[in-house]
N, C-alpha and C positions, 0 to 999 in steps of 0.2 A: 213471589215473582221469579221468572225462570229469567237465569241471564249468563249465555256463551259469548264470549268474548273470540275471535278469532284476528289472528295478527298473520299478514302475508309474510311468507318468508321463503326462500330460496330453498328447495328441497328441503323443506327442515332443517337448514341452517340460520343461523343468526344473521341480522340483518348486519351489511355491511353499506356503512353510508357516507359518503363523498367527506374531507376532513373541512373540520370547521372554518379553515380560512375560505376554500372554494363557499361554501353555506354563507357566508358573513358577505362574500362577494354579489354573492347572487342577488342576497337580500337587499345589498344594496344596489346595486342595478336598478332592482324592481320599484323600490320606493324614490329614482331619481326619473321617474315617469309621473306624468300631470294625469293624472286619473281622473280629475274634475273634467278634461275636455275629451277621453276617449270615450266610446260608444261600447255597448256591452261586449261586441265582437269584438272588437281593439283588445278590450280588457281580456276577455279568451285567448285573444292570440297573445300578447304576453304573458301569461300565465302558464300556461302553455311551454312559449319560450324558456320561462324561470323553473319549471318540472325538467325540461329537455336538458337545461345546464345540472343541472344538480345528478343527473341518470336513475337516480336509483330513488326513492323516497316512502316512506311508510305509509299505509292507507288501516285501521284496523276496522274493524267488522264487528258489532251487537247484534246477538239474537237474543228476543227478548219476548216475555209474553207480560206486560207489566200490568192485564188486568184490568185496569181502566187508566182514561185520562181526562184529562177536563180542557175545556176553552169557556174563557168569559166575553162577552162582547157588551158594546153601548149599550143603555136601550134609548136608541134615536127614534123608535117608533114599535109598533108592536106586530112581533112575529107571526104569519097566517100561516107557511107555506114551511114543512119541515125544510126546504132545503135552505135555509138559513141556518140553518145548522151542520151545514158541512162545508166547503171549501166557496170561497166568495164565483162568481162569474166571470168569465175570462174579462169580459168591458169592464170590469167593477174592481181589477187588479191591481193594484199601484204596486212596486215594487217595491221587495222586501228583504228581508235577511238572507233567505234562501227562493228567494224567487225571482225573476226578470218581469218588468210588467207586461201584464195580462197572460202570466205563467202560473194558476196557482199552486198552491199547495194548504195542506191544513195545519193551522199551525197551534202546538195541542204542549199542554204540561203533565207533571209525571204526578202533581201534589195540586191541589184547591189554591194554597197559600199561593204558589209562583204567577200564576196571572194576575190574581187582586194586586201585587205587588209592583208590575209590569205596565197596569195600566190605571196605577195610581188610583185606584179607587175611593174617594170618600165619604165618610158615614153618610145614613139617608141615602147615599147615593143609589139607585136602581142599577142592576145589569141584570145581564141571562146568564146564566154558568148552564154550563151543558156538559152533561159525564157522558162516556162513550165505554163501550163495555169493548175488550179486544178479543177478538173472536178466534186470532192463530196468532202465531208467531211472528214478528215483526224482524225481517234482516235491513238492520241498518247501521250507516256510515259514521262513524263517531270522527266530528270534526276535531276535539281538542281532546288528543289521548290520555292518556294515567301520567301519573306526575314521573312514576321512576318504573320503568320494564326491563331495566338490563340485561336478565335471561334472555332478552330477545336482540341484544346488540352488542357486536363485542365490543372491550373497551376502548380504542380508536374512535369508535362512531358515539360513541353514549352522548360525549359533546355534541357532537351537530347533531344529535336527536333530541337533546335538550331545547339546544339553537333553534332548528325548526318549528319545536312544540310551541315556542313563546310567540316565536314569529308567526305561527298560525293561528294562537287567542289573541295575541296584539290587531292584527289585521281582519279577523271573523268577530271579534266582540268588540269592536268600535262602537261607542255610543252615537247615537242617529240623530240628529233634533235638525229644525228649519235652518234651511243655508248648507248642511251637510248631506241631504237626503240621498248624493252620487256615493256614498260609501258603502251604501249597502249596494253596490255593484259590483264591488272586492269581496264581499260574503256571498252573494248570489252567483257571481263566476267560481270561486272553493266548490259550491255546490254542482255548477255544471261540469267543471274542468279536472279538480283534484279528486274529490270526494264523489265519484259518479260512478256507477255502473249498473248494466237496466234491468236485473233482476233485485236489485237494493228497493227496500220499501223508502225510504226518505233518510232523514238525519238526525241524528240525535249531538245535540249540544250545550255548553252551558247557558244558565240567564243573563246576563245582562247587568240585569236591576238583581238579581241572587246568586252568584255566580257558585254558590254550593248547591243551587236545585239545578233541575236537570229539563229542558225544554225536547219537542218532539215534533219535526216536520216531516210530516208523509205526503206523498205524492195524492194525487187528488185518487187515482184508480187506486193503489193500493188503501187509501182511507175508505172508502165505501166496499171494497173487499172485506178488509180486513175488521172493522169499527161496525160495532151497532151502536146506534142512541138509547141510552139505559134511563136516560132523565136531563129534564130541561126546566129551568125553574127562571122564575124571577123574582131576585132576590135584592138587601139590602144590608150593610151593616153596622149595626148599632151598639151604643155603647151597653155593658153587662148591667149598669145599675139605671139604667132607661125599661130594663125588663123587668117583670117581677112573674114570681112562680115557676121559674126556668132556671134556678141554680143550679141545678143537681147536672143538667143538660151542660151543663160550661164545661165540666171537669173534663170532659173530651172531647170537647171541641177541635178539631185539628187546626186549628186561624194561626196565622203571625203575631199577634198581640193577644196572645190568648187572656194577658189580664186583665184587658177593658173592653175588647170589642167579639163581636158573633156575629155569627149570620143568618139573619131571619129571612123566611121562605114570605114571598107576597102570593105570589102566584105559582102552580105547579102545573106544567104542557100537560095535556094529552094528544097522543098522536090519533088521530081517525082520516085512515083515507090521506096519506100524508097531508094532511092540514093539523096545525097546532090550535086544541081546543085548551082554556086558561080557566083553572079552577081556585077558587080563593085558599091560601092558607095563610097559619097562625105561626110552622113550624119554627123552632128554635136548634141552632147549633147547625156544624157543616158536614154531618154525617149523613151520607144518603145515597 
């Protein structure tokens, strides 16, 4: 995997940035606004505001060719039409980490393991995992930067570059559940407000639910640019001593629980004429 890092900086000078009381003040500012009752432009326009006090702020930059990626989804019903497999329909959008509703995007992991992880999946359970193969180079906006860059800030600023970075995985990796669902309007305004510019293919950030794996939101035109569909399965998975004749298969398994469970292939897409044609298998393990 090909991976540039690029960090904005003032002529080739180190970043110099506002001192941590103005940072501590902003942030709090921002967080004495009721974001349950603003509208996503509200939200924009204070954010906005909160860039404007600070003057200066770091934005860095991934180029990356990582190869492939995966997306798992339900299976509520069974796929006909390949495009189920890329970015949902603008009516069909609910809003999300990095999107506004009926804004989409694709939203894609860098490993197999981080979605099963994400959407709780379990054993028996049926989904689709869908690998995409990457076809060029991906520039995009990495929301929660490297833990220490101080070659890139003098020592004045390293504090409120510290200050910032927590204050921007505090406020972008808030966990979402029923009652909360307005908070992903603070991560999907980051995406429009802070972290934006329109040759950027999407965002890359941490999970959530794994916060050492790495998640991947591309914008819907850069994902059908950039992504082919490499393979689409539907699969399940089971525990290792439910199988038999498949040990050898386990040893590299790439799974989260590599001691008890795999993942068995049921069904394997074919594309014809984008429509998805569903051929039976037997396969074992999540190398594919």
């Amino acid at each position: 995997m090909l991976v540039i890092e690029k960090y904005m900086t003032i002529e080739n000078q180190k970043w110099i940035l506002p001192s941590p009381k103005l940072v501590l003040q902003c942030i709090e500012r921002w967080r004495d606004q009721d974001l349950r009752k603003l509208t996503d432009s509200e939200i924009d326009n204070q954010l906005s505001k909160f860039l404007d006090s600070l003057e200066t702020y770091p934005v860095h930059t991934l180029q990356t060719t990582p190869f492939k990626l995966w997306r798992i989804r339900k299976f509520n019903y069974l796929f006909k039409d390949v495009e189920e497999c890329w970015e949902p329909p603008s009516s069909k959008t609910p809003m999300g980490r990095c999107n506004a509703h009926r804004s989409p995007v694709l939203y894609t992991s860098m490993d197999l393991e981080t979605p099963f992880e994400e959407l709780n999946v379990e054993p028996d359970e049926q989904v689709y995992v869908i690998k995409y193969e990457v076809t060029e180079s991906l520039n995009l906006k990495r929301i929660v930067s490297n833990d220490f860059v101080a070659t890139e800030y003098n020592a004045k600023s390293m504090l409120s570059y510290q200050i910032l970075r927590e204050f921007i995985k505090s406020e972008f990796l808030r966990p979402v559940g029923k009652g909360t669902e307005y908070l992903h309007r603070i991560s999907s305004s980051m995406c429009r407000v802070w972290f934006h510019s329109e040759d950027s293919d999407g965002w890359v950030y941490p999970s959530v639910h794994a916060p050492s794996k790495t998640n991947i939101a591309l914008k819907a035109r850069s994902a059908r640019e950039k992504l082919r569909i490499k393979d689409v399965r539907i699969v399940r998975l089971v525990p290792k001593g439910n199988v038999k004749n498949h040990i050898e298969k386990f040893q590299s398994h790439p799974f989260y629980n590599l001691i008890s469970m795999a993942i068995e292939t049921d069904f394997k897409g074919e594309v014809i004429n984008d429509q998805l044609s569903w051929n039976p298998s037997t396969e074992i393990g999540g190398i594919f």
